[in-house]
N, C-alpha and C positions, 0 to 999 in steps of 0.2 A: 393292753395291761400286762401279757403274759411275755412280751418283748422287754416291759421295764422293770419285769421282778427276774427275769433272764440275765440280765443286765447289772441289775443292782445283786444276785447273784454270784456270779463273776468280782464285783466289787467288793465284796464282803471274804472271797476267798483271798483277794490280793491281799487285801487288809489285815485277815487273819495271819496270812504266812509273816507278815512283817511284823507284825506286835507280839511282843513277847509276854505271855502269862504273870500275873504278878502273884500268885499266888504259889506257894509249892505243896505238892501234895508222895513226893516221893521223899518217904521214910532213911534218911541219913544216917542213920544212929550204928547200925551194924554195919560191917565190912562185908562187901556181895562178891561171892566167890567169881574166877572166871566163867563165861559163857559154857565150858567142858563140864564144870561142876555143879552146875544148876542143877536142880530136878528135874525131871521128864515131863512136859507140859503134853505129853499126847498131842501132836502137832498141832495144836491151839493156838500157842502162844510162842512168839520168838525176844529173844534178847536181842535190845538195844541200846545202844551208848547215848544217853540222852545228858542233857547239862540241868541239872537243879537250878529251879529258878528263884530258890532262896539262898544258897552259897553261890551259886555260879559254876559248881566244879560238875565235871561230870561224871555221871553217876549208869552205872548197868538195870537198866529195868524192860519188866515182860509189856509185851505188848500184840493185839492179837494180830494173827497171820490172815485172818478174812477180814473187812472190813466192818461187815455189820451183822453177823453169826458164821460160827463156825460150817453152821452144816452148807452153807454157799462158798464156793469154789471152786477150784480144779481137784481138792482132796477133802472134801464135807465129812465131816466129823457128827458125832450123837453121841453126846455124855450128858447124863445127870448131873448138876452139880450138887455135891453131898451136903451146901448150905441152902436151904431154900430160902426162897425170895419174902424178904419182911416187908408186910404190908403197913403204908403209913395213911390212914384213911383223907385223903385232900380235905381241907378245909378254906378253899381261896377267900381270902379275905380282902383283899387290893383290888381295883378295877381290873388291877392287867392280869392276878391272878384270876380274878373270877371267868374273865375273855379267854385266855388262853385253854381255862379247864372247858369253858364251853366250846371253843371251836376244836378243842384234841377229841373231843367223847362226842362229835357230829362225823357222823358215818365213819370213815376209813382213808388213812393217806398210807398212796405206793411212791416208793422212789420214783422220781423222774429223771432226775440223775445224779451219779457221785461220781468225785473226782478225789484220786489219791493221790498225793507226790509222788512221782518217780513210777507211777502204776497206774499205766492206761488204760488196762487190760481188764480192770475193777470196774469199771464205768459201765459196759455194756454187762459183766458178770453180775452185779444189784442191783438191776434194772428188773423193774417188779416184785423185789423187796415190800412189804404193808406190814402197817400196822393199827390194831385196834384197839381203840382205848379206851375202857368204860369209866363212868362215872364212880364207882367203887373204890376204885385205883387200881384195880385190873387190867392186865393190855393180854390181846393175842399177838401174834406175827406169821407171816409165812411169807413163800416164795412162790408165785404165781399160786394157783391151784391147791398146793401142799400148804398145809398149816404144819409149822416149824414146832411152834412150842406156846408158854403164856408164861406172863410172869407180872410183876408189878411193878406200877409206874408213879412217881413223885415232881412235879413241879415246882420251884421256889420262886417266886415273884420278884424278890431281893435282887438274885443272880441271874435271873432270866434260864435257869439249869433243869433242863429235862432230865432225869435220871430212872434208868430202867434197869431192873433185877431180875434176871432171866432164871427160869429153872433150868436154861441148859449152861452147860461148861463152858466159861469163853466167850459169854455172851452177854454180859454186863458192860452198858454203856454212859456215856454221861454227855449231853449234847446245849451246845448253847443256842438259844431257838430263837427263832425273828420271823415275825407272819406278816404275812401280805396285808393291807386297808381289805381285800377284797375277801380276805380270811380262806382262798380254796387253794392258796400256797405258800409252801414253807420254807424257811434254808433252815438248817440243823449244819454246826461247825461241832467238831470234836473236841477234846478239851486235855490235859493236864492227866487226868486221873486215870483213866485208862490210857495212857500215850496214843491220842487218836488226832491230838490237834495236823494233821496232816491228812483228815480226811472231811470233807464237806461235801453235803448233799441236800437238792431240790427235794421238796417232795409235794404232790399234789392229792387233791380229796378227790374221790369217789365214792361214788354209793354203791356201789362190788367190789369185789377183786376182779382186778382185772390179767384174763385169764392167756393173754395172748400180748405182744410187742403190739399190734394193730389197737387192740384195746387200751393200751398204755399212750397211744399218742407216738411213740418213736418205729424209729426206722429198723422194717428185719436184718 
């Protein structure tokens, strides 16, 4: 089973890189200065020349420099973000909302792996990434052993869109989710709104963190 969600994995990233978003979510209206005259994103976030996918033109927007929190990488970052996280209390009301809130709020999913365009180097760095989701609409996270932070989490049935509000900086993500029949595996693709569609990740359930690569299933 875990060969044909591997598989159908892989499948779903080709897929994504070649369909292009129909929706746009990058704000047109104002002129966005050069990349030199930006604000200071406290190494969080870097400028990118991305193309709107409701005009087509392209357009300068932030997008983060870690894949899945700032404080993972070769320069981890810890900033408060000065808006905290609004909680929208779940209320699944669809089959696939109600399935989805029960299999995210059963134990605990760690990365098993992510793949970023052009950034191989990310794959083994989020590897043991978790995340915990309560029934509240509460989630924690952390990296191996360290717990990271907590913030709150929203699923819409409609879009199939996981969306998560971090209380730390830089850490707001938005994911379009597809679970396995066997429900203890995940893919999460990036999306539009945070400029992440260039980043997809497995993820699998456990009932720990898992505190070790040997614990996680992959190679040291």
């Amino acid at each position: 089973m875990k060969l044909l969600i591997t598989a159908c994995f892989f499948s779903l990233i080709f897929a994504t890189c070649q369909k292009k978003p129909q929706e746009s979510t990058i704000d047109t209206t104002t002129t966005t200065p050069p990349p030199a005259q930006l604000p200071q994103t406290e190494g969080i976030t870097t400028t990118s020349m991305v193309i709107d996918t409701l005009t087509g033109r392209p357009v300068m927007a932030e997008k983060p420099i870690n894949a899945l929190s700032a404080s993972i990488g070769e320069n981890p970052k810890r900033i408060v973000d000065p808006i905290a996280p609004v909680l929208v209390p779940p209320n699944p009301v669809t089959a696939q909302e109600q399935r989805v809130h029960r299999v995210l709020t059963t134990e605990l999913w760690a990365v098993w792996s992510l793949i970023r365009i052009k950034k191989v180097n990310e794959t083994r760095e989020n590897q043991g990434t978790w995340f915990k989701f309560n029934p509240d609409g509460t989630y924690e996270y952390g990296f191996w052993d360290e717990p990271i932070s907590t913030g709150t989490w929203y699923f819409d049935g409609t879009s199939g869109l996981l969306d998560l509000d971090s209380k730390m900086k830089g850490d707001d993500r938005q994911w379009k989710v597809q679970m396995a029949s066997s429900e203890d595996v995940m893919v999460w693709v990036g999306t539009q709104k945070y400029v992440t569609t260039d980043i997809s990740l497995k993820l699998e359930r456990f009932a720990n963190v898992p505190k070790t690569r040997a614990e996680l299933g992959v190679r040291e």
